[in-house]
C-alpha positions in Angstrom: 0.0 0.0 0.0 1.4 4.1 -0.3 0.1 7.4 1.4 -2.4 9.2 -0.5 -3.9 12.2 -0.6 -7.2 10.7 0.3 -5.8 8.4 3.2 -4.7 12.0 4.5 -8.0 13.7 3.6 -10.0 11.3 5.4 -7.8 11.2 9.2 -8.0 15.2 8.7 -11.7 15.9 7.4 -11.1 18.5 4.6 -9.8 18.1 1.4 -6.2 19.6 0.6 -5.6 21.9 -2.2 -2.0 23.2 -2.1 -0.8 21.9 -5.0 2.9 21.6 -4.2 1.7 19.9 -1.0 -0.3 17.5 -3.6 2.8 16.6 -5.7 4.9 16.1 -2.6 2.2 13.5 -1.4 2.0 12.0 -4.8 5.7 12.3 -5.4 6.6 10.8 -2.2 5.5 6.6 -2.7 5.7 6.5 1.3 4.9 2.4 1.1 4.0 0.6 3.9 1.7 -3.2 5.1 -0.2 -3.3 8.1 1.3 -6.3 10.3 0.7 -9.8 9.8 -1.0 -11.3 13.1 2.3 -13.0 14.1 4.1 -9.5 13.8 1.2 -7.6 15.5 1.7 -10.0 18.7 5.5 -9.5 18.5 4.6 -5.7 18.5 2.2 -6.0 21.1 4.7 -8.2 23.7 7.5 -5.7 23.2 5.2 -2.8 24.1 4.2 -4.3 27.0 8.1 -5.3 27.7 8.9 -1.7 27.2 6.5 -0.3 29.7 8.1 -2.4 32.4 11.0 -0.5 31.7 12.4 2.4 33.2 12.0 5.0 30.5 13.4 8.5 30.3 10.5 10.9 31.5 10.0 14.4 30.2 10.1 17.7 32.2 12.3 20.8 32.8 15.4 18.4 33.7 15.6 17.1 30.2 16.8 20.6 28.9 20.4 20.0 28.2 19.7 16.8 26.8 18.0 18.5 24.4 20.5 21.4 23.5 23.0 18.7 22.6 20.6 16.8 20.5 19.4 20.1 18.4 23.2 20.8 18.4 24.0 17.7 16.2 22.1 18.9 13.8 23.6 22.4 13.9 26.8 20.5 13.3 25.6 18.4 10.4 23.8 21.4 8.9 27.3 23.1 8.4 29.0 20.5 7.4 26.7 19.6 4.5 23.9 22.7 4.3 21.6 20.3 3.5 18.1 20.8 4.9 17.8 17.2 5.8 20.1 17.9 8.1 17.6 19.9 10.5 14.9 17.0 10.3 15.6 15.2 13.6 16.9 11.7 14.1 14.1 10.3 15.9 11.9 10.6 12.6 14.6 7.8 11.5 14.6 5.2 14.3 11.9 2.6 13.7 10.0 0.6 10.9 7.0 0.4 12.7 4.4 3.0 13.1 0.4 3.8 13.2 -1.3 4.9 10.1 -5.2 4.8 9.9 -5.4 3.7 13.1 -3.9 1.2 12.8 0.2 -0.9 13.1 2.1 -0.4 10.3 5.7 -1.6 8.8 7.1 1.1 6.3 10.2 0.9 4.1 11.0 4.5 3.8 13.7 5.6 6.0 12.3 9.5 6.1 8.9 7.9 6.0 7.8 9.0 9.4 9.0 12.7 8.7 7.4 12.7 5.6 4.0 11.2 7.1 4.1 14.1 9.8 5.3 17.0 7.5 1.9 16.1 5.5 -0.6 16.3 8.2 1.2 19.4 9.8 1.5 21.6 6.4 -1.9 20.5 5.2 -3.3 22.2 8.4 -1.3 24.8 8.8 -2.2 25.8 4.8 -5.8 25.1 5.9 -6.0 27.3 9.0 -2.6 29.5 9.1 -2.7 31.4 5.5 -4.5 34.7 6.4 -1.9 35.2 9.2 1.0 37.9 8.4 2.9 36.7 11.6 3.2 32.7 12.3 4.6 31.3 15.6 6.0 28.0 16.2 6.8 27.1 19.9 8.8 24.7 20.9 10.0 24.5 17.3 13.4 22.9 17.8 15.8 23.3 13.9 13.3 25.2 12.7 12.4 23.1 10.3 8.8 22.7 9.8 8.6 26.6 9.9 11.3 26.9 6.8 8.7 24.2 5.2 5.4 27.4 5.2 8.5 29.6 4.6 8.6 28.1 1.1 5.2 28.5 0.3 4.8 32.1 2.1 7.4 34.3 1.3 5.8 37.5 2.3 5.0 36.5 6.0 6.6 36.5 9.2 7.3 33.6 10.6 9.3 33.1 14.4 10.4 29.5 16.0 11.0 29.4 19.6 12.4 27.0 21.9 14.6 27.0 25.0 17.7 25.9 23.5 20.1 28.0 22.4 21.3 25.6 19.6 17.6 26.0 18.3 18.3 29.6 17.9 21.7 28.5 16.5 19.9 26.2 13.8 17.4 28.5 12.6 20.2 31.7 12.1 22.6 29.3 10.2 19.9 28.5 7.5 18.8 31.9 7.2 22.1 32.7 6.9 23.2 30.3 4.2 19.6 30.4 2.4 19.7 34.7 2.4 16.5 34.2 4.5 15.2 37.6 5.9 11.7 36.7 7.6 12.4 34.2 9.4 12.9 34.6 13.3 14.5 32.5 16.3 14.1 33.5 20.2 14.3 32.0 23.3 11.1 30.6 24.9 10.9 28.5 28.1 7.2 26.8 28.6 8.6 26.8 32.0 8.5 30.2 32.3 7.4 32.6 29.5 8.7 35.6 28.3 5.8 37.9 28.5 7.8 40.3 26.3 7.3 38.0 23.0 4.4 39.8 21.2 1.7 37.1 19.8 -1.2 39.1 19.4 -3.1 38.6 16.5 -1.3 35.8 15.2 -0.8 32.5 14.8 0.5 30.2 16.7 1.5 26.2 16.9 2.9 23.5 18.4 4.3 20.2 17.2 5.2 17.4 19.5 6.5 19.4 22.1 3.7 20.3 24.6 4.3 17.0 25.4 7.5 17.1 27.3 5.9 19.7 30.4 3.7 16.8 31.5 1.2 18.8 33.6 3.2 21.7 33.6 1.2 23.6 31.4 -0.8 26.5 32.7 1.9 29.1 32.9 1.8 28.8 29.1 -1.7 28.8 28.6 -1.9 31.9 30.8 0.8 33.6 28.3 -1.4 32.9 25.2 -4.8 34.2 27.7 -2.5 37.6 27.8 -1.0 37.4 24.8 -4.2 36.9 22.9 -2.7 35.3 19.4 -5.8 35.1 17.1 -5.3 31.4 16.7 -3.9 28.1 18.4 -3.2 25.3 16.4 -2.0 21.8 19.0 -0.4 18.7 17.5 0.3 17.0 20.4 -0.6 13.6 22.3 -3.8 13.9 24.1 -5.1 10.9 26.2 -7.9 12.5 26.7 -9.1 11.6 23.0 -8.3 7.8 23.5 -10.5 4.9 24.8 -9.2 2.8 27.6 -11.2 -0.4 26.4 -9.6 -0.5 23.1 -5.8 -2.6 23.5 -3.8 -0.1 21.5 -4.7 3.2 23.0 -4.7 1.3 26.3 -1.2 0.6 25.9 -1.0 4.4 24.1 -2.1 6.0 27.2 0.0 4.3 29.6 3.4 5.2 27.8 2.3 8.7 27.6 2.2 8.0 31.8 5.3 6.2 31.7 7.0 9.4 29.8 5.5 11.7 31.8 3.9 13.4 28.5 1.6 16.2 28.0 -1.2 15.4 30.4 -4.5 17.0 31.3 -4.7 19.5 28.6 -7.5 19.2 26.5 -9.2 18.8 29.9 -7.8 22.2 31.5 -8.7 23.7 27.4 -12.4 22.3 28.2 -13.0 24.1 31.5 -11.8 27.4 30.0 -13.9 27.0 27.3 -17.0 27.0 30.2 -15.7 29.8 31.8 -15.7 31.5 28.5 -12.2 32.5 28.5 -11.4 30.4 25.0 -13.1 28.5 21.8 -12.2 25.3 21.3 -13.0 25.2 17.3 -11.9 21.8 16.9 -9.9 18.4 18.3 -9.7 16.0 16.1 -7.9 12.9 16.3 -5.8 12.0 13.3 -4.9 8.5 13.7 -1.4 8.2 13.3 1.7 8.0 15.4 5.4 6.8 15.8 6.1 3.0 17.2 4.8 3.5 20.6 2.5 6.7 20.6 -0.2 8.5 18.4 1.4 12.0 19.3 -0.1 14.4 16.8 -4.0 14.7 17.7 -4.8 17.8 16.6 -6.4 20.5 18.6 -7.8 24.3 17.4 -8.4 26.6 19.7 -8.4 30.5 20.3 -8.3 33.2 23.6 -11.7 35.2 23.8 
């Protein structure tokens, strides 16, 4: 089987018509098989041996483990200026993923990149093109903002993270690309910078909400200040997954193994009562990495 447009279309519900996002899907043959049964139990008895492991948990301690990570790729990038360089390694690791809803094998090495960098630009195109200013938090190399970069050459566009090799990242392509619009600051989700204006634009997150655990409402009282006009969320959300079904049983309890984003869409809800925000959508798009479905998406905005 390969990735389609209307395999995408369906998880996302609304039909994409970028048409360089069209030929990239088309172009891309991102071939994968869902697992045999025999596979599917192997899968399923080294999830279960992998939870009785002591895994690496998120949270403010894992900073410096992540400024040498984003630093490797700042090294690579000057080496060989290649933007491939910025995409990080973990996009490369395993065969297995979760496509439809369901365990797949692929045989692309980029395939889980590629997979993500659909669903994320397809959304972003959907809900992010009237904005002059974008925002990506959290944004690590840069790279999925240098992706809308391509497409929108007249906005502004800003990635933020709390490494400084982030910042490092996103100046050497700018600088090596002659790249003018294109941003980088400091940003800890730990502790906001109140003096980063967001007002009246657009903002996002990919996959990296999820490593505050339930450390999240001194950012969502920066955005209730800040008042950007829109919140776009990738992010994993247990809230959105159902306890009596085996995979997003197994799903949920890695996300409390890792200690990953947790209680969000739930904090989201009860502001949405009190009439502080609008939840516009959460959707869940049915696809993930080996062990987690990471990316369900949630839009949202600040009354």
């Amino acid at each position: 089987m390969i990735v389609n447009k209307k395999t995408i279309e369906k998880s996302l519900g609304f039909q994409i018509n970028n048409k360089n996002l069209i030929k990239r899907i088309a172009s891309s043959r991102l071939i994968y098989n869902y697992l045999s049964i025999g596979d599917l139990k192997d899968y399923i008895l080294e999830y279960i041996k992998t939870l009785d492991k002591d895994l690496i948990q998120a949270g403010d301690s894992r900073k410096e483990q992540w400024e040498r990570g984003w630093a490797e790729n700042v090294s690579e990038f000057v080496g060989s200026g290649e933007f491939s360089s910025l995409v990080p390694k973990y996009h490369t690791k395993n065969t297995i993923a979760k496509f439809n809803g369901r365990i797949i094998k692929n045989y692309i090495q980029d395939f889980d990149y590629q997979l993500n960098s659909f669903f994320v630009d397809a959304v972003l195109f959907e809900y992010a093109e009237k904005f002059d200013k974008v925002f990506e938090f959290g944004c690590g190399t840069g790279y999925h903002l240098f992706r809308l970069r391509k497409e929108w050459e007249n906005k502004q566009f800003c990635g933020l993270d709390w490494t400084e090799s982030s910042q490092q990242a996103i100046r050497s392509y700018c600088e090596s690309n002659h790249i003018k619009n294109v941003d980088a600051k400091n940003f800890n989700y730990f502790d906001p910078d109140y003096s980063v204006d967001i007002a009246g634009s657009c903002i996002y997150t990919v996959a990296s909400l999820e490593q505050i655990g339930e450390k999240h409402d001194k950012f969502i009282n920066y955005i209730l200040d800040k008042k950007p006009e829109l919140c776009i969320n990738f992010e994993p959300i247990a809230e959105v997954l159902d306890e009596d079904v085996l995979q997003d049983y197994l799903t949920k309890k890695y996300f409390e193994k890792r200690n990953y984003l947790k209680n969000y869409l739930t904090r989201l809800r009860e502001l949405e009562k009190e009439e502080k925000i609008i939840i516009l959508d959460v959707k869940r798009l049915n696809y993930g990495s080996k062990f987690i479905e990471g990316h369900t998406l949630i839009i949202w905005k600040p009354i």
